[in-house]
C-alpha positions in Angstrom: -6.8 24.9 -19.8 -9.0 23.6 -16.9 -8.0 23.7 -13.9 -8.2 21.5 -10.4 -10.2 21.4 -7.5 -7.3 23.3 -6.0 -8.0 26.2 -8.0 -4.2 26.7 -9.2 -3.1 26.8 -12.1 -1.5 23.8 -13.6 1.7 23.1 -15.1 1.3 22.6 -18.8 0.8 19.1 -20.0 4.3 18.9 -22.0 5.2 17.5 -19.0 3.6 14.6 -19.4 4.6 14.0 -23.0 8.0 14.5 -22.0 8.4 11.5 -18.9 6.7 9.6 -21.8 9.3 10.7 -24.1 12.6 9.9 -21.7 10.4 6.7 -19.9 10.5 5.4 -23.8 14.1 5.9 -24.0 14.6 4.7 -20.9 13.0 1.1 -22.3 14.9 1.1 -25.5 18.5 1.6 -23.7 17.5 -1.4 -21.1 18.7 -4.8 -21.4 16.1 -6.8 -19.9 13.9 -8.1 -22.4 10.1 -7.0 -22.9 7.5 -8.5 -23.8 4.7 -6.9 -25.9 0.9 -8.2 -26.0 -1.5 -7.3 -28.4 -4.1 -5.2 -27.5 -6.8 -7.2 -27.9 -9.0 -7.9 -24.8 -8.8 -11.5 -25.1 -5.4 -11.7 -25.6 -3.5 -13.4 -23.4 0.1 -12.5 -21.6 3.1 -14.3 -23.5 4.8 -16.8 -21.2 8.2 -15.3 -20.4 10.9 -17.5 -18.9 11.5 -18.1 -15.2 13.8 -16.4 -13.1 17.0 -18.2 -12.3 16.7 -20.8 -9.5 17.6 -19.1 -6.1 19.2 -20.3 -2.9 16.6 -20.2 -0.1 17.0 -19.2 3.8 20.6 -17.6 3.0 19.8 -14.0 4.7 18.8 -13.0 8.2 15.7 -10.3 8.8 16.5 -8.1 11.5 15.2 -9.3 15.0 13.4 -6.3 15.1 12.5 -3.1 12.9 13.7 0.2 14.6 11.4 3.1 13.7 12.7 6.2 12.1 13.2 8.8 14.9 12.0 12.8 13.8 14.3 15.4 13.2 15.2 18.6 15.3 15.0 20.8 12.0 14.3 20.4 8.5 15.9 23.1 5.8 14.6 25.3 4.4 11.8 25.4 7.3 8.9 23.8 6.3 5.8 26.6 5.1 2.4 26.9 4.5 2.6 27.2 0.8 4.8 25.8 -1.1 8.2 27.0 -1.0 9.2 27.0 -4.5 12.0 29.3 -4.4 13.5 26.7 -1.9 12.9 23.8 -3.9 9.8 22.6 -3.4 7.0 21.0 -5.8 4.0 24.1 -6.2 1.4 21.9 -4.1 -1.5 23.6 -3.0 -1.0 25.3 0.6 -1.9 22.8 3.8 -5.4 22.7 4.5 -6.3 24.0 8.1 -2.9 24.1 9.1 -3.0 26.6 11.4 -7.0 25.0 12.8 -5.5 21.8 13.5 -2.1 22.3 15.0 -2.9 23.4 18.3 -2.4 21.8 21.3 -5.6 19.3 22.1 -5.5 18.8 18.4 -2.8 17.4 16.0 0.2 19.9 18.3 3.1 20.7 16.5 4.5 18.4 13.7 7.1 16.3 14.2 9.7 16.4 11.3 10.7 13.7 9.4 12.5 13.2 5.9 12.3 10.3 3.1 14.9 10.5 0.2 14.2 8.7 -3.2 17.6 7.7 -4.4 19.0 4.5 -6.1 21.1 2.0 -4.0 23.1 0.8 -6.9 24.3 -2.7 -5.5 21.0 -4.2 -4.2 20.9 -8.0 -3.1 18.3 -10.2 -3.5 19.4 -13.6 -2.3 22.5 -13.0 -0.4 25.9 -14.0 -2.7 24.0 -16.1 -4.9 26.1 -16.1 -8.2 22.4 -16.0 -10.1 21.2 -12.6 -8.9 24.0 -10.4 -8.8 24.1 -7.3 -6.8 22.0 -4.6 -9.1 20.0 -0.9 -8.7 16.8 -0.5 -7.2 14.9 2.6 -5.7 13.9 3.5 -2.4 13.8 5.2 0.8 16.8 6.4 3.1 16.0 7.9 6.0 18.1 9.6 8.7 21.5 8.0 7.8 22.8 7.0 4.4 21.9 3.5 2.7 19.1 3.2 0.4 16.0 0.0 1.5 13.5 -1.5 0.5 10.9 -1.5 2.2 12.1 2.1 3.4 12.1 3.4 6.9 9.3 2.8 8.7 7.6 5.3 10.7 5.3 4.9 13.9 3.2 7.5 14.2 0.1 8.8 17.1 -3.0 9.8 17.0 -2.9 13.5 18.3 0.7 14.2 17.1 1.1 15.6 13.5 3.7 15.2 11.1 5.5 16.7 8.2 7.4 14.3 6.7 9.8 16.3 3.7 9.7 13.4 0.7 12.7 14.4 -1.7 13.5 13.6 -4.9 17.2 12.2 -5.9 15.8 9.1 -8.6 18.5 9.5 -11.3 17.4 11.2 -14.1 19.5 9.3 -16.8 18.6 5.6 -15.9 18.2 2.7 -17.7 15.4 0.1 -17.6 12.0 0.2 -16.1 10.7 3.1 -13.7 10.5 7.1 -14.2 12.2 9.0 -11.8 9.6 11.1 -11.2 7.2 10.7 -7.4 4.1 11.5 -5.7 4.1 9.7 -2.7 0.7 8.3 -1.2 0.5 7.1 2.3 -2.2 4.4 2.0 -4.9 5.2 3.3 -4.6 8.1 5.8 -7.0 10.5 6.4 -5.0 13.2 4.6 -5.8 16.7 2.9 -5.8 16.0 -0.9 -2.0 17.9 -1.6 -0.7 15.7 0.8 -2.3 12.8 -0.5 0.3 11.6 -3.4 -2.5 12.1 -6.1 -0.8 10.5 -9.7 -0.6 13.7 -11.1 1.3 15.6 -8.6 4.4 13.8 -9.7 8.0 16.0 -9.0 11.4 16.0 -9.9 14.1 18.8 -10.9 12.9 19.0 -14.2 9.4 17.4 -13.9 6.2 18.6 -12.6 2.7 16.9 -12.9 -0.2 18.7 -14.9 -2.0 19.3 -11.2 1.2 21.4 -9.8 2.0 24.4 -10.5 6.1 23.7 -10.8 8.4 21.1 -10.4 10.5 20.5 -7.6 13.2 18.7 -5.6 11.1 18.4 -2.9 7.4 17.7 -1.2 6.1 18.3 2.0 3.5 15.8 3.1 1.0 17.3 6.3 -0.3 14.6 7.6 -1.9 15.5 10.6 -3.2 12.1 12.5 -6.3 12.8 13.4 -9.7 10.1 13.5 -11.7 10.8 10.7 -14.5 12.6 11.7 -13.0 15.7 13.8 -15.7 18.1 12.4 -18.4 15.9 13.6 -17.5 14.7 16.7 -14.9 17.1 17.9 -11.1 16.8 20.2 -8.9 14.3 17.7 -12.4 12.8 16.0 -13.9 9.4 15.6 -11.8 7.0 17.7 -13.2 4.1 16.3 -12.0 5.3 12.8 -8.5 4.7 14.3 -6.0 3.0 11.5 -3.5 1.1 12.3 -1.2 -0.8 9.3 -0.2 1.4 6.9 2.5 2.1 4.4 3.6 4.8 2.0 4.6 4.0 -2.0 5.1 6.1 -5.0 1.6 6.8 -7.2 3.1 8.6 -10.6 0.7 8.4 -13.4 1.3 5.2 -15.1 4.4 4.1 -13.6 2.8 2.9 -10.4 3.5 -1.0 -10.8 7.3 -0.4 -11.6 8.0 2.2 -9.0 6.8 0.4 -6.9 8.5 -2.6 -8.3 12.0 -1.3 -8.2 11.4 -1.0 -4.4 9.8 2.4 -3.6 7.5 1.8 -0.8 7.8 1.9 3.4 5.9 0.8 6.4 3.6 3.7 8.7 2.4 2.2 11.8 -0.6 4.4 13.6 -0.6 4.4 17.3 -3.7 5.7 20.2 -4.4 5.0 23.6 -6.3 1.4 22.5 -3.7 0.0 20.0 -0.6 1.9 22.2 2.4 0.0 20.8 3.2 -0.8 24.9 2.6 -4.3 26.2 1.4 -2.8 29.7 -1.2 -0.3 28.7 -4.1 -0.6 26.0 -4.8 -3.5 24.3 -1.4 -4.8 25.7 -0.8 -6.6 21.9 2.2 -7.5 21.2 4.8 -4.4 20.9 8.4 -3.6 20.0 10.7 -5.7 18.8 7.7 -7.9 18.7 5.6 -5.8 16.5 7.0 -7.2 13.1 5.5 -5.7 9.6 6.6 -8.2 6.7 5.7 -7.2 3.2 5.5 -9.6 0.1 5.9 -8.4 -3.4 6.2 -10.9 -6.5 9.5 -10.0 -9.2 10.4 -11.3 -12.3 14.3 -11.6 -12.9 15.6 -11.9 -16.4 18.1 -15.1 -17.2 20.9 -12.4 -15.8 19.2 -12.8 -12.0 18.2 -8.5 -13.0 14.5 -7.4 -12.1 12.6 -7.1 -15.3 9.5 -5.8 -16.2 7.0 -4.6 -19.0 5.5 -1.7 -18.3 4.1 -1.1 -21.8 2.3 -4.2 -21.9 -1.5 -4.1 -19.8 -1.0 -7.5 -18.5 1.8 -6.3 -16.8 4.2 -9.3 -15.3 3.2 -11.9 -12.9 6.3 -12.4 -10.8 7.5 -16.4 -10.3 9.4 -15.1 -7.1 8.0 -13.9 -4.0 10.4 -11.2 -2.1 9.7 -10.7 1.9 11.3 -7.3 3.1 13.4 -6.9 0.0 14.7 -10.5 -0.1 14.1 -14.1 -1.5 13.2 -16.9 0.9 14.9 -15.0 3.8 14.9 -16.4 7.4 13.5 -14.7 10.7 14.6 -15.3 14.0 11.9 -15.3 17.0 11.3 -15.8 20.5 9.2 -18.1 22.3 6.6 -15.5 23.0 3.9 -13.8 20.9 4.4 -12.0 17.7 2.2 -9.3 16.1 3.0 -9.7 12.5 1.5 -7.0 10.0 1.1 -8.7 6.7 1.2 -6.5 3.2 0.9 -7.4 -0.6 2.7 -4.5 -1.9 1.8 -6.2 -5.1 2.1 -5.6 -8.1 -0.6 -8.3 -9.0 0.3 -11.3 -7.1 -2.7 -12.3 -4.8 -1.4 -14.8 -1.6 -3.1 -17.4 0.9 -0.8 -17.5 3.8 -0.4 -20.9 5.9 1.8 -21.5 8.4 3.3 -24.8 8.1 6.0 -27.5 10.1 9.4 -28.5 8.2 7.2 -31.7 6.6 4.2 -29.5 5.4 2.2 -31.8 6.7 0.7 -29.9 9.9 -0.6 -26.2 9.5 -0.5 -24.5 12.3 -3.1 -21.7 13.8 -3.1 -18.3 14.5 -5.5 -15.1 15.6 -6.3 -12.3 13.0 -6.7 -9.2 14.9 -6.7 -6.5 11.5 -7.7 -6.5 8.3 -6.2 -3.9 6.2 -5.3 -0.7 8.5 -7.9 -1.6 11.2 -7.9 -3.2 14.5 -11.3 -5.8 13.8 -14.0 -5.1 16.4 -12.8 -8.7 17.9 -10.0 -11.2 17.1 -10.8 -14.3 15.0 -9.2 -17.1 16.5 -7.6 -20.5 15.4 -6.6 -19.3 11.8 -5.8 -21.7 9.6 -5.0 -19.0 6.7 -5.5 -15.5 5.3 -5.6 -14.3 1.7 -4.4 -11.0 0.8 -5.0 -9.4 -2.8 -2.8 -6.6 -3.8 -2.5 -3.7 -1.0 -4.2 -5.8 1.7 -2.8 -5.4 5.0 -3.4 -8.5 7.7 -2.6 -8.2 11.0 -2.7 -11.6 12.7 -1.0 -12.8 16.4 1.3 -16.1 16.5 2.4 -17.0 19.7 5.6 -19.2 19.3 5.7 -19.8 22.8 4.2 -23.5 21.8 7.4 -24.6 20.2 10.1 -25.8 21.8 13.9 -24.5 21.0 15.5 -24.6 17.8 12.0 -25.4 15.8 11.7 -24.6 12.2 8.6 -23.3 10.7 7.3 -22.1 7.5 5.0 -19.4 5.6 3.8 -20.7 3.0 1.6 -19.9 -0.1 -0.9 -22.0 -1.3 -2.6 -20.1 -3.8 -1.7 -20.6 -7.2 -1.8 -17.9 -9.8 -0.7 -18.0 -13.8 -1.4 -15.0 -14.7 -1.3 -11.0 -13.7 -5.9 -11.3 -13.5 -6.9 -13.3 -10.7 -5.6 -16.3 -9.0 -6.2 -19.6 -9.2 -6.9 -22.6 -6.8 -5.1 -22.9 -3.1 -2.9 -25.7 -3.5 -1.2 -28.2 -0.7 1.8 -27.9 0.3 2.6 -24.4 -1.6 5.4 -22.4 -2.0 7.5 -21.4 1.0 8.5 -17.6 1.3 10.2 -17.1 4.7 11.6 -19.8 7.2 11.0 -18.9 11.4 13.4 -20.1 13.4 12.9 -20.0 17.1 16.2 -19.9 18.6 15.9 -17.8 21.5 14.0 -17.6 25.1 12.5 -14.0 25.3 14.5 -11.7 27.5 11.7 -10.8 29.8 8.3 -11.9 30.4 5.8 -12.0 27.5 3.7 -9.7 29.2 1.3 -9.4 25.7 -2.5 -10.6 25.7 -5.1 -10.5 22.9 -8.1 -9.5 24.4 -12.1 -10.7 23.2 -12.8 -7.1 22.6 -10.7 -5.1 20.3 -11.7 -2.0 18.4 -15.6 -1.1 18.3 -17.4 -0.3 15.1 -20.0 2.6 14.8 -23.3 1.3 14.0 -24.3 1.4 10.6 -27.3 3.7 9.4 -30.7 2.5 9.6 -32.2 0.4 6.6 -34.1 3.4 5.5 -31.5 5.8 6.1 -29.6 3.8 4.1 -32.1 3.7 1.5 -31.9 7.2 1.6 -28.2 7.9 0.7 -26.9 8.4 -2.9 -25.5 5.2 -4.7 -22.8 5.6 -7.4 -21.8 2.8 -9.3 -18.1 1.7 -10.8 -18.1 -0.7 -13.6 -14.3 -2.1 -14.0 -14.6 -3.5 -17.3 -11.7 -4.1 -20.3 -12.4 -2.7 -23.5 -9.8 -3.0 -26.7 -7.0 -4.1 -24.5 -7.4 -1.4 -22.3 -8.6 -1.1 -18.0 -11.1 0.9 -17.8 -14.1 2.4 -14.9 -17.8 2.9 -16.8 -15.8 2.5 -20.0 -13.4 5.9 -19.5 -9.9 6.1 -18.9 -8.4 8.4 -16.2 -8.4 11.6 -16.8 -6.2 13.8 -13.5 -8.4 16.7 -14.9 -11.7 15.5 -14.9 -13.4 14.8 -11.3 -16.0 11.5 -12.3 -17.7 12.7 -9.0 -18.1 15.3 -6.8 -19.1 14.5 -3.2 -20.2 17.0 -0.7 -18.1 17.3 2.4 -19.7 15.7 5.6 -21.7 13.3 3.3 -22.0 9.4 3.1 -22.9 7.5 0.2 -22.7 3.8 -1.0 -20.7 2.5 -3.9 -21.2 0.2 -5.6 -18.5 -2.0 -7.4 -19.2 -4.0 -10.1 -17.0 -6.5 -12.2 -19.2 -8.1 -15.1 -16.4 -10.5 -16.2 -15.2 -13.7 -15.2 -11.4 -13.0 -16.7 -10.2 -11.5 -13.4 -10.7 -10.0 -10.6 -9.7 -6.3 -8.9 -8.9 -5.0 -5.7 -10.7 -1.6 -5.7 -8.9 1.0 -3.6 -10.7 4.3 -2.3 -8.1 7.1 -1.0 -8.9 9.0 2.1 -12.0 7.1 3.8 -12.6 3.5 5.0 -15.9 1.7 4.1 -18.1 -0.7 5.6 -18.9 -3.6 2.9 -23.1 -3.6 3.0 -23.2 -6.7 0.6 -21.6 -8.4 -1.7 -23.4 -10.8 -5.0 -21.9 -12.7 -7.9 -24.7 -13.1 -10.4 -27.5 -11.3 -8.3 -26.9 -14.2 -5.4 -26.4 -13.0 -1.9 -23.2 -14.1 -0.6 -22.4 -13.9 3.1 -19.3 -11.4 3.9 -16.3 -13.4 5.6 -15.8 -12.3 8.9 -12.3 -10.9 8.5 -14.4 -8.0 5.8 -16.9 -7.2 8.3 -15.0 -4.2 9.9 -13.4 -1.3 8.1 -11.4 -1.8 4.6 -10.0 0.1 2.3 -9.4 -2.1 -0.7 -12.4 -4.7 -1.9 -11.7 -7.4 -4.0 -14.2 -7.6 -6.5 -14.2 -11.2 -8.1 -15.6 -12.7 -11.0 -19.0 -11.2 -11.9 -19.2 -9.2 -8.6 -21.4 -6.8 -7.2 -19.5 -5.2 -3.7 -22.0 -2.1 -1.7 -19.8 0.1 -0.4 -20.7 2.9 2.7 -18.6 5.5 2.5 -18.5 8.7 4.5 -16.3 11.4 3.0 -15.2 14.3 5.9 -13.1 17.2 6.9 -11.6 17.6 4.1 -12.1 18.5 0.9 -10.3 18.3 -2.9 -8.9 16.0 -5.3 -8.5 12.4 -4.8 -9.0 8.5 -6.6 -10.3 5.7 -6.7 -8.7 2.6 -8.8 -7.7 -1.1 -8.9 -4.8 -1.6 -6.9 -3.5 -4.7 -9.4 -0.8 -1.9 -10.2 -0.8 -2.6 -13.8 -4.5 -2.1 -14.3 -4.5 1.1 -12.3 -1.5 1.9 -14.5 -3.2 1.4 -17.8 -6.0 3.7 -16.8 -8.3 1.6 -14.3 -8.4 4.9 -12.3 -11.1 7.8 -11.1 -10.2 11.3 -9.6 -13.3 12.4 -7.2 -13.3 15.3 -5.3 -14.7 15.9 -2.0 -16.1 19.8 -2.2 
């Protein structure tokens, strides 16, 4: 058997055939319906039917989100290899552990722990006799109770972490999912084990083909540094700093309905720029008015019970949009300035955010000050909307200081969308997904500002040292029903490129239909879009994609150049369409950086 960049042997592949085995049982013994499409690549999703009405603004969002605080210990101690007789997944040892924890660098780690359990008794839309309380999976942190999103954790630049990721999914569970888990933190500048690469999925009994043995048990080393350390030194590239990010599981082909059932969390980055403290730095808006909202779209059977296909490679466009594990919830703010840190955790929904009055009949602006992890190298002012495809993070500033007491306002969608490939035409007024209130004076001055300079960007190469780099080029086609990159499936065994270490290259993404459109996803690295074409026409890059990004949307009959520099790291890692069905029906690359 070959083996993987790692050099370790792996784990045989009946361990594959077996979560195929039980996730096929697991489908039979559910009671939510499914729906199968032929695999033809014309064929179109069969209509399923709606999810039962809900009753809108019935729960409360937390005023604020309090940050999960480390712990003193962990047990068994953490350990440069993998500690298998303890419990733990055989992941290839941390990669210049002992280099990079020293003071000056990433110090020692601070210790955190994630558990992946079931919260049996899940509500979606408060006591509403339509949804009943029911299972989903997720996160608990330090003290007991199961959420979705999970924990989130704020993290700095110069301070490492080791954040312990168990496994207790229940093995014997109906319905959608596979209680297996590699979790990726999207898109940190990670070594490759810590990663969450889709075949280093874990449980008791299950170990992906790139492990060496199962485990209850992961340690992630994620060392917050700026990408670029070996070339420039101290903690590395300072404008690489990220910002936004969150962590979800990536197991082989059950992405979408992992992810789904609730299994994703919030990591916000923190440096001296973007400090997190309204009186040094930028001075953006911190604290309890720093507020990350994440929108995912659900389908719920005619029994109010999340329901999806995961057989079928349309997948299942959701008819409701849930905002931080709820439908159509209401947030309280004050009359100050709010950082909010937008997400489409997905699975295929694509959204154009508004934010409108009670009579939909004035839309309101705002400042975008991020697009997907990173600061922008200077705000965009008087927003009148944002679109986000699956996995795109924006960051944008509304000050609600401009409203008097006891106002109501709305987020709203106005982008309509029919089917899991590509959304459809912006529509007025749209589809309201969470209600503001402000009800409240702030407690102390709003001492936040949004200043005309934000994050710099490094210059980009010269034209002919540009024209001097190596191109690689993606084609995400369908072919028989199935996703696929330059007409192959993914393959965790087989690297489709090999980069050198300390190398830059452009990519280039192309999409030669007009049947949908995919947000492509690169692990590890940000990349500067170079240009983008539909049909060979130059078409000017929006503003808000002219900084760093990690996912780009490549629409109908697309071309989308890609710099990317790949550094300090080396080993396995992907590349794939982050519409979570198509990456789970094979619309996926390993490279590895060597």
């Amino acid at each position: 058997m070959r083996k993987d960049s790692n050099h370790h042997d792996p784990v045989t592949p009946v361990a594959h055939s077996k979560r195929r085995t039980f996730l096929k049982a697991s489908l039979a013994a559910t009671a939510a319906p499914l729906v199968l499409t032929p695999g033809k690549t014309r064929a179109q999703p069969t209509p399923l039917p709606p999810s039962p009405p809900t009753t809108p603004w019935v729960e409360d969002l937390p005023n604020q989100v309090t940050p999960l605080t480390p712990l003193a210990t962990l047990t068994p101690a953490p350990t440069l290899n993998a500690n298998i007789a303890g419990g733990e997944c055989g992941r290839a040892p941390h990669q210049r552990y002992a280099e990079l924890t020293v003071p000056g660098k990433a110090g020692t780690p601070l210790l955190y722990q994630l558990t992946a359990k079931e919260n049996p008794a899940w509500l979606f839309n408060g006591n509403n006799p339509y949804y009943p309380p029911q299972p989903i999976w997720g996160y608990e942190g330090n003290t007991p109770g199961v959420t979705t999103p999970g924990p989130t954790i704020h993290a700095r630049y110069g301070q490492s972490v080791i954040c312990r990721i168990r496994n207790q999914l229940p093995q014997n569970h109906t319905g959608f999912g596979s209680p297996e888990i590699s979790t990726h933190l999207h898109n940190m500048h990670t070594p490759s084990e810590s990663d969450g690469f889709a075949s280093d999925f874990y449980s008791a009994v299950q170990g992906g083909v790139t492990l060496t043995a199962p485990g209850t048990f992961n340690d992630h080393f994620y060392p917050n540094l700026y990408a670029g350390f070996d070339e420039f030194g101290g903690l590395g590239d300072s404008r690489e700093a990220l910002g936004s990010l969150f962590y979800h599981d990536h197991t082989e082909g059950v992405t979408a309905p992992n992810v789904l059932k609730g299994m994703f969390g919030r990591y916000m980055v923190f440096d001296t720029l973007d400090t997190g403290d309204e009186t040094t730095g930028l001075r953006l808006p911190s604290g309890a008015y720093d507020y990350p909202l994440s929108f995912s779209d659900k389908r719920f059977d005619s029994g109010g019970r999340l329901t999806f296909d995961e057989l079928n490679p349309e997948g299942v466009l959701g008819d409701k949009i849930v905002v931080n594990g709820k439908i159509e919830p209401v947030l309280r703010v004050a009359r100050r300035k709010y950082r909010l840190r937008l997400l489409n955790v997905g699975p295929s929904r694509f959204y154009e955010f508004v934010l409108q009055n009670t009579g939909g009949t004035i839309v309101y602006p705002y400042t975008q000050i991020a697009s997907d992890g990173n600061l922008l190298p200077a705000p965009i002012l008087n927003q009148l909307r944002v679109r986000i495809a699956p996995a795109e993070r924006a960051d944008i500033v509304v000050d609600f200081s401009r409203f008097p007491l006891n106002t109501t306002l709305y987020l709203v969608n106005q982008l309509t969308q029919v089917d899991t490939r590509k959304p459809g035409v912006v529509q007025s007024p749209g589809t309201r997904v969470l209600k503001f209130i402000v009800d409240r004076q702030p407690p102390t001055p709003d001492l936040s500002v949004v200043p005309s300079v934000l994050r710099p960007l490094r210059d980009l190469p010269s034209a002919s040292e540009l024209a001097a780099l190596p191109v690689r080029t993606w084609v995400f086609q369908r072919n028989s029903g199935m996703w696929n990159v330059n007409g192959l499936f993914f393959d965790s065994l087989t690297a489709r490129a090999r980069v050198t270490r300390g190398t830059a290259e452009i990519w280039e993404f192309i999409n030669p239909d007009n049947g949908w459109q995919h947000p492509i996803h690169v692990h590890f690295e940000e990349g500067r879009i170079l240009s983008k074409s539909v049909n060979g026409v130059s078409l000017t890059i929006p503003v808000n994609e002219r900084g760093r990004k990690d996912v780009f949307v490549v629409g109908e009959l697309m071309t989308v150049r890609v710099l990317v520099r790949f550094r300090d790291f080396s080993g396995k890692y992907l590349m794939h369409c982050h519409n979570l069905t198509h990456e789970d029906h094979a619309m996926m690359v390993r490279f590895d950086i060597v």
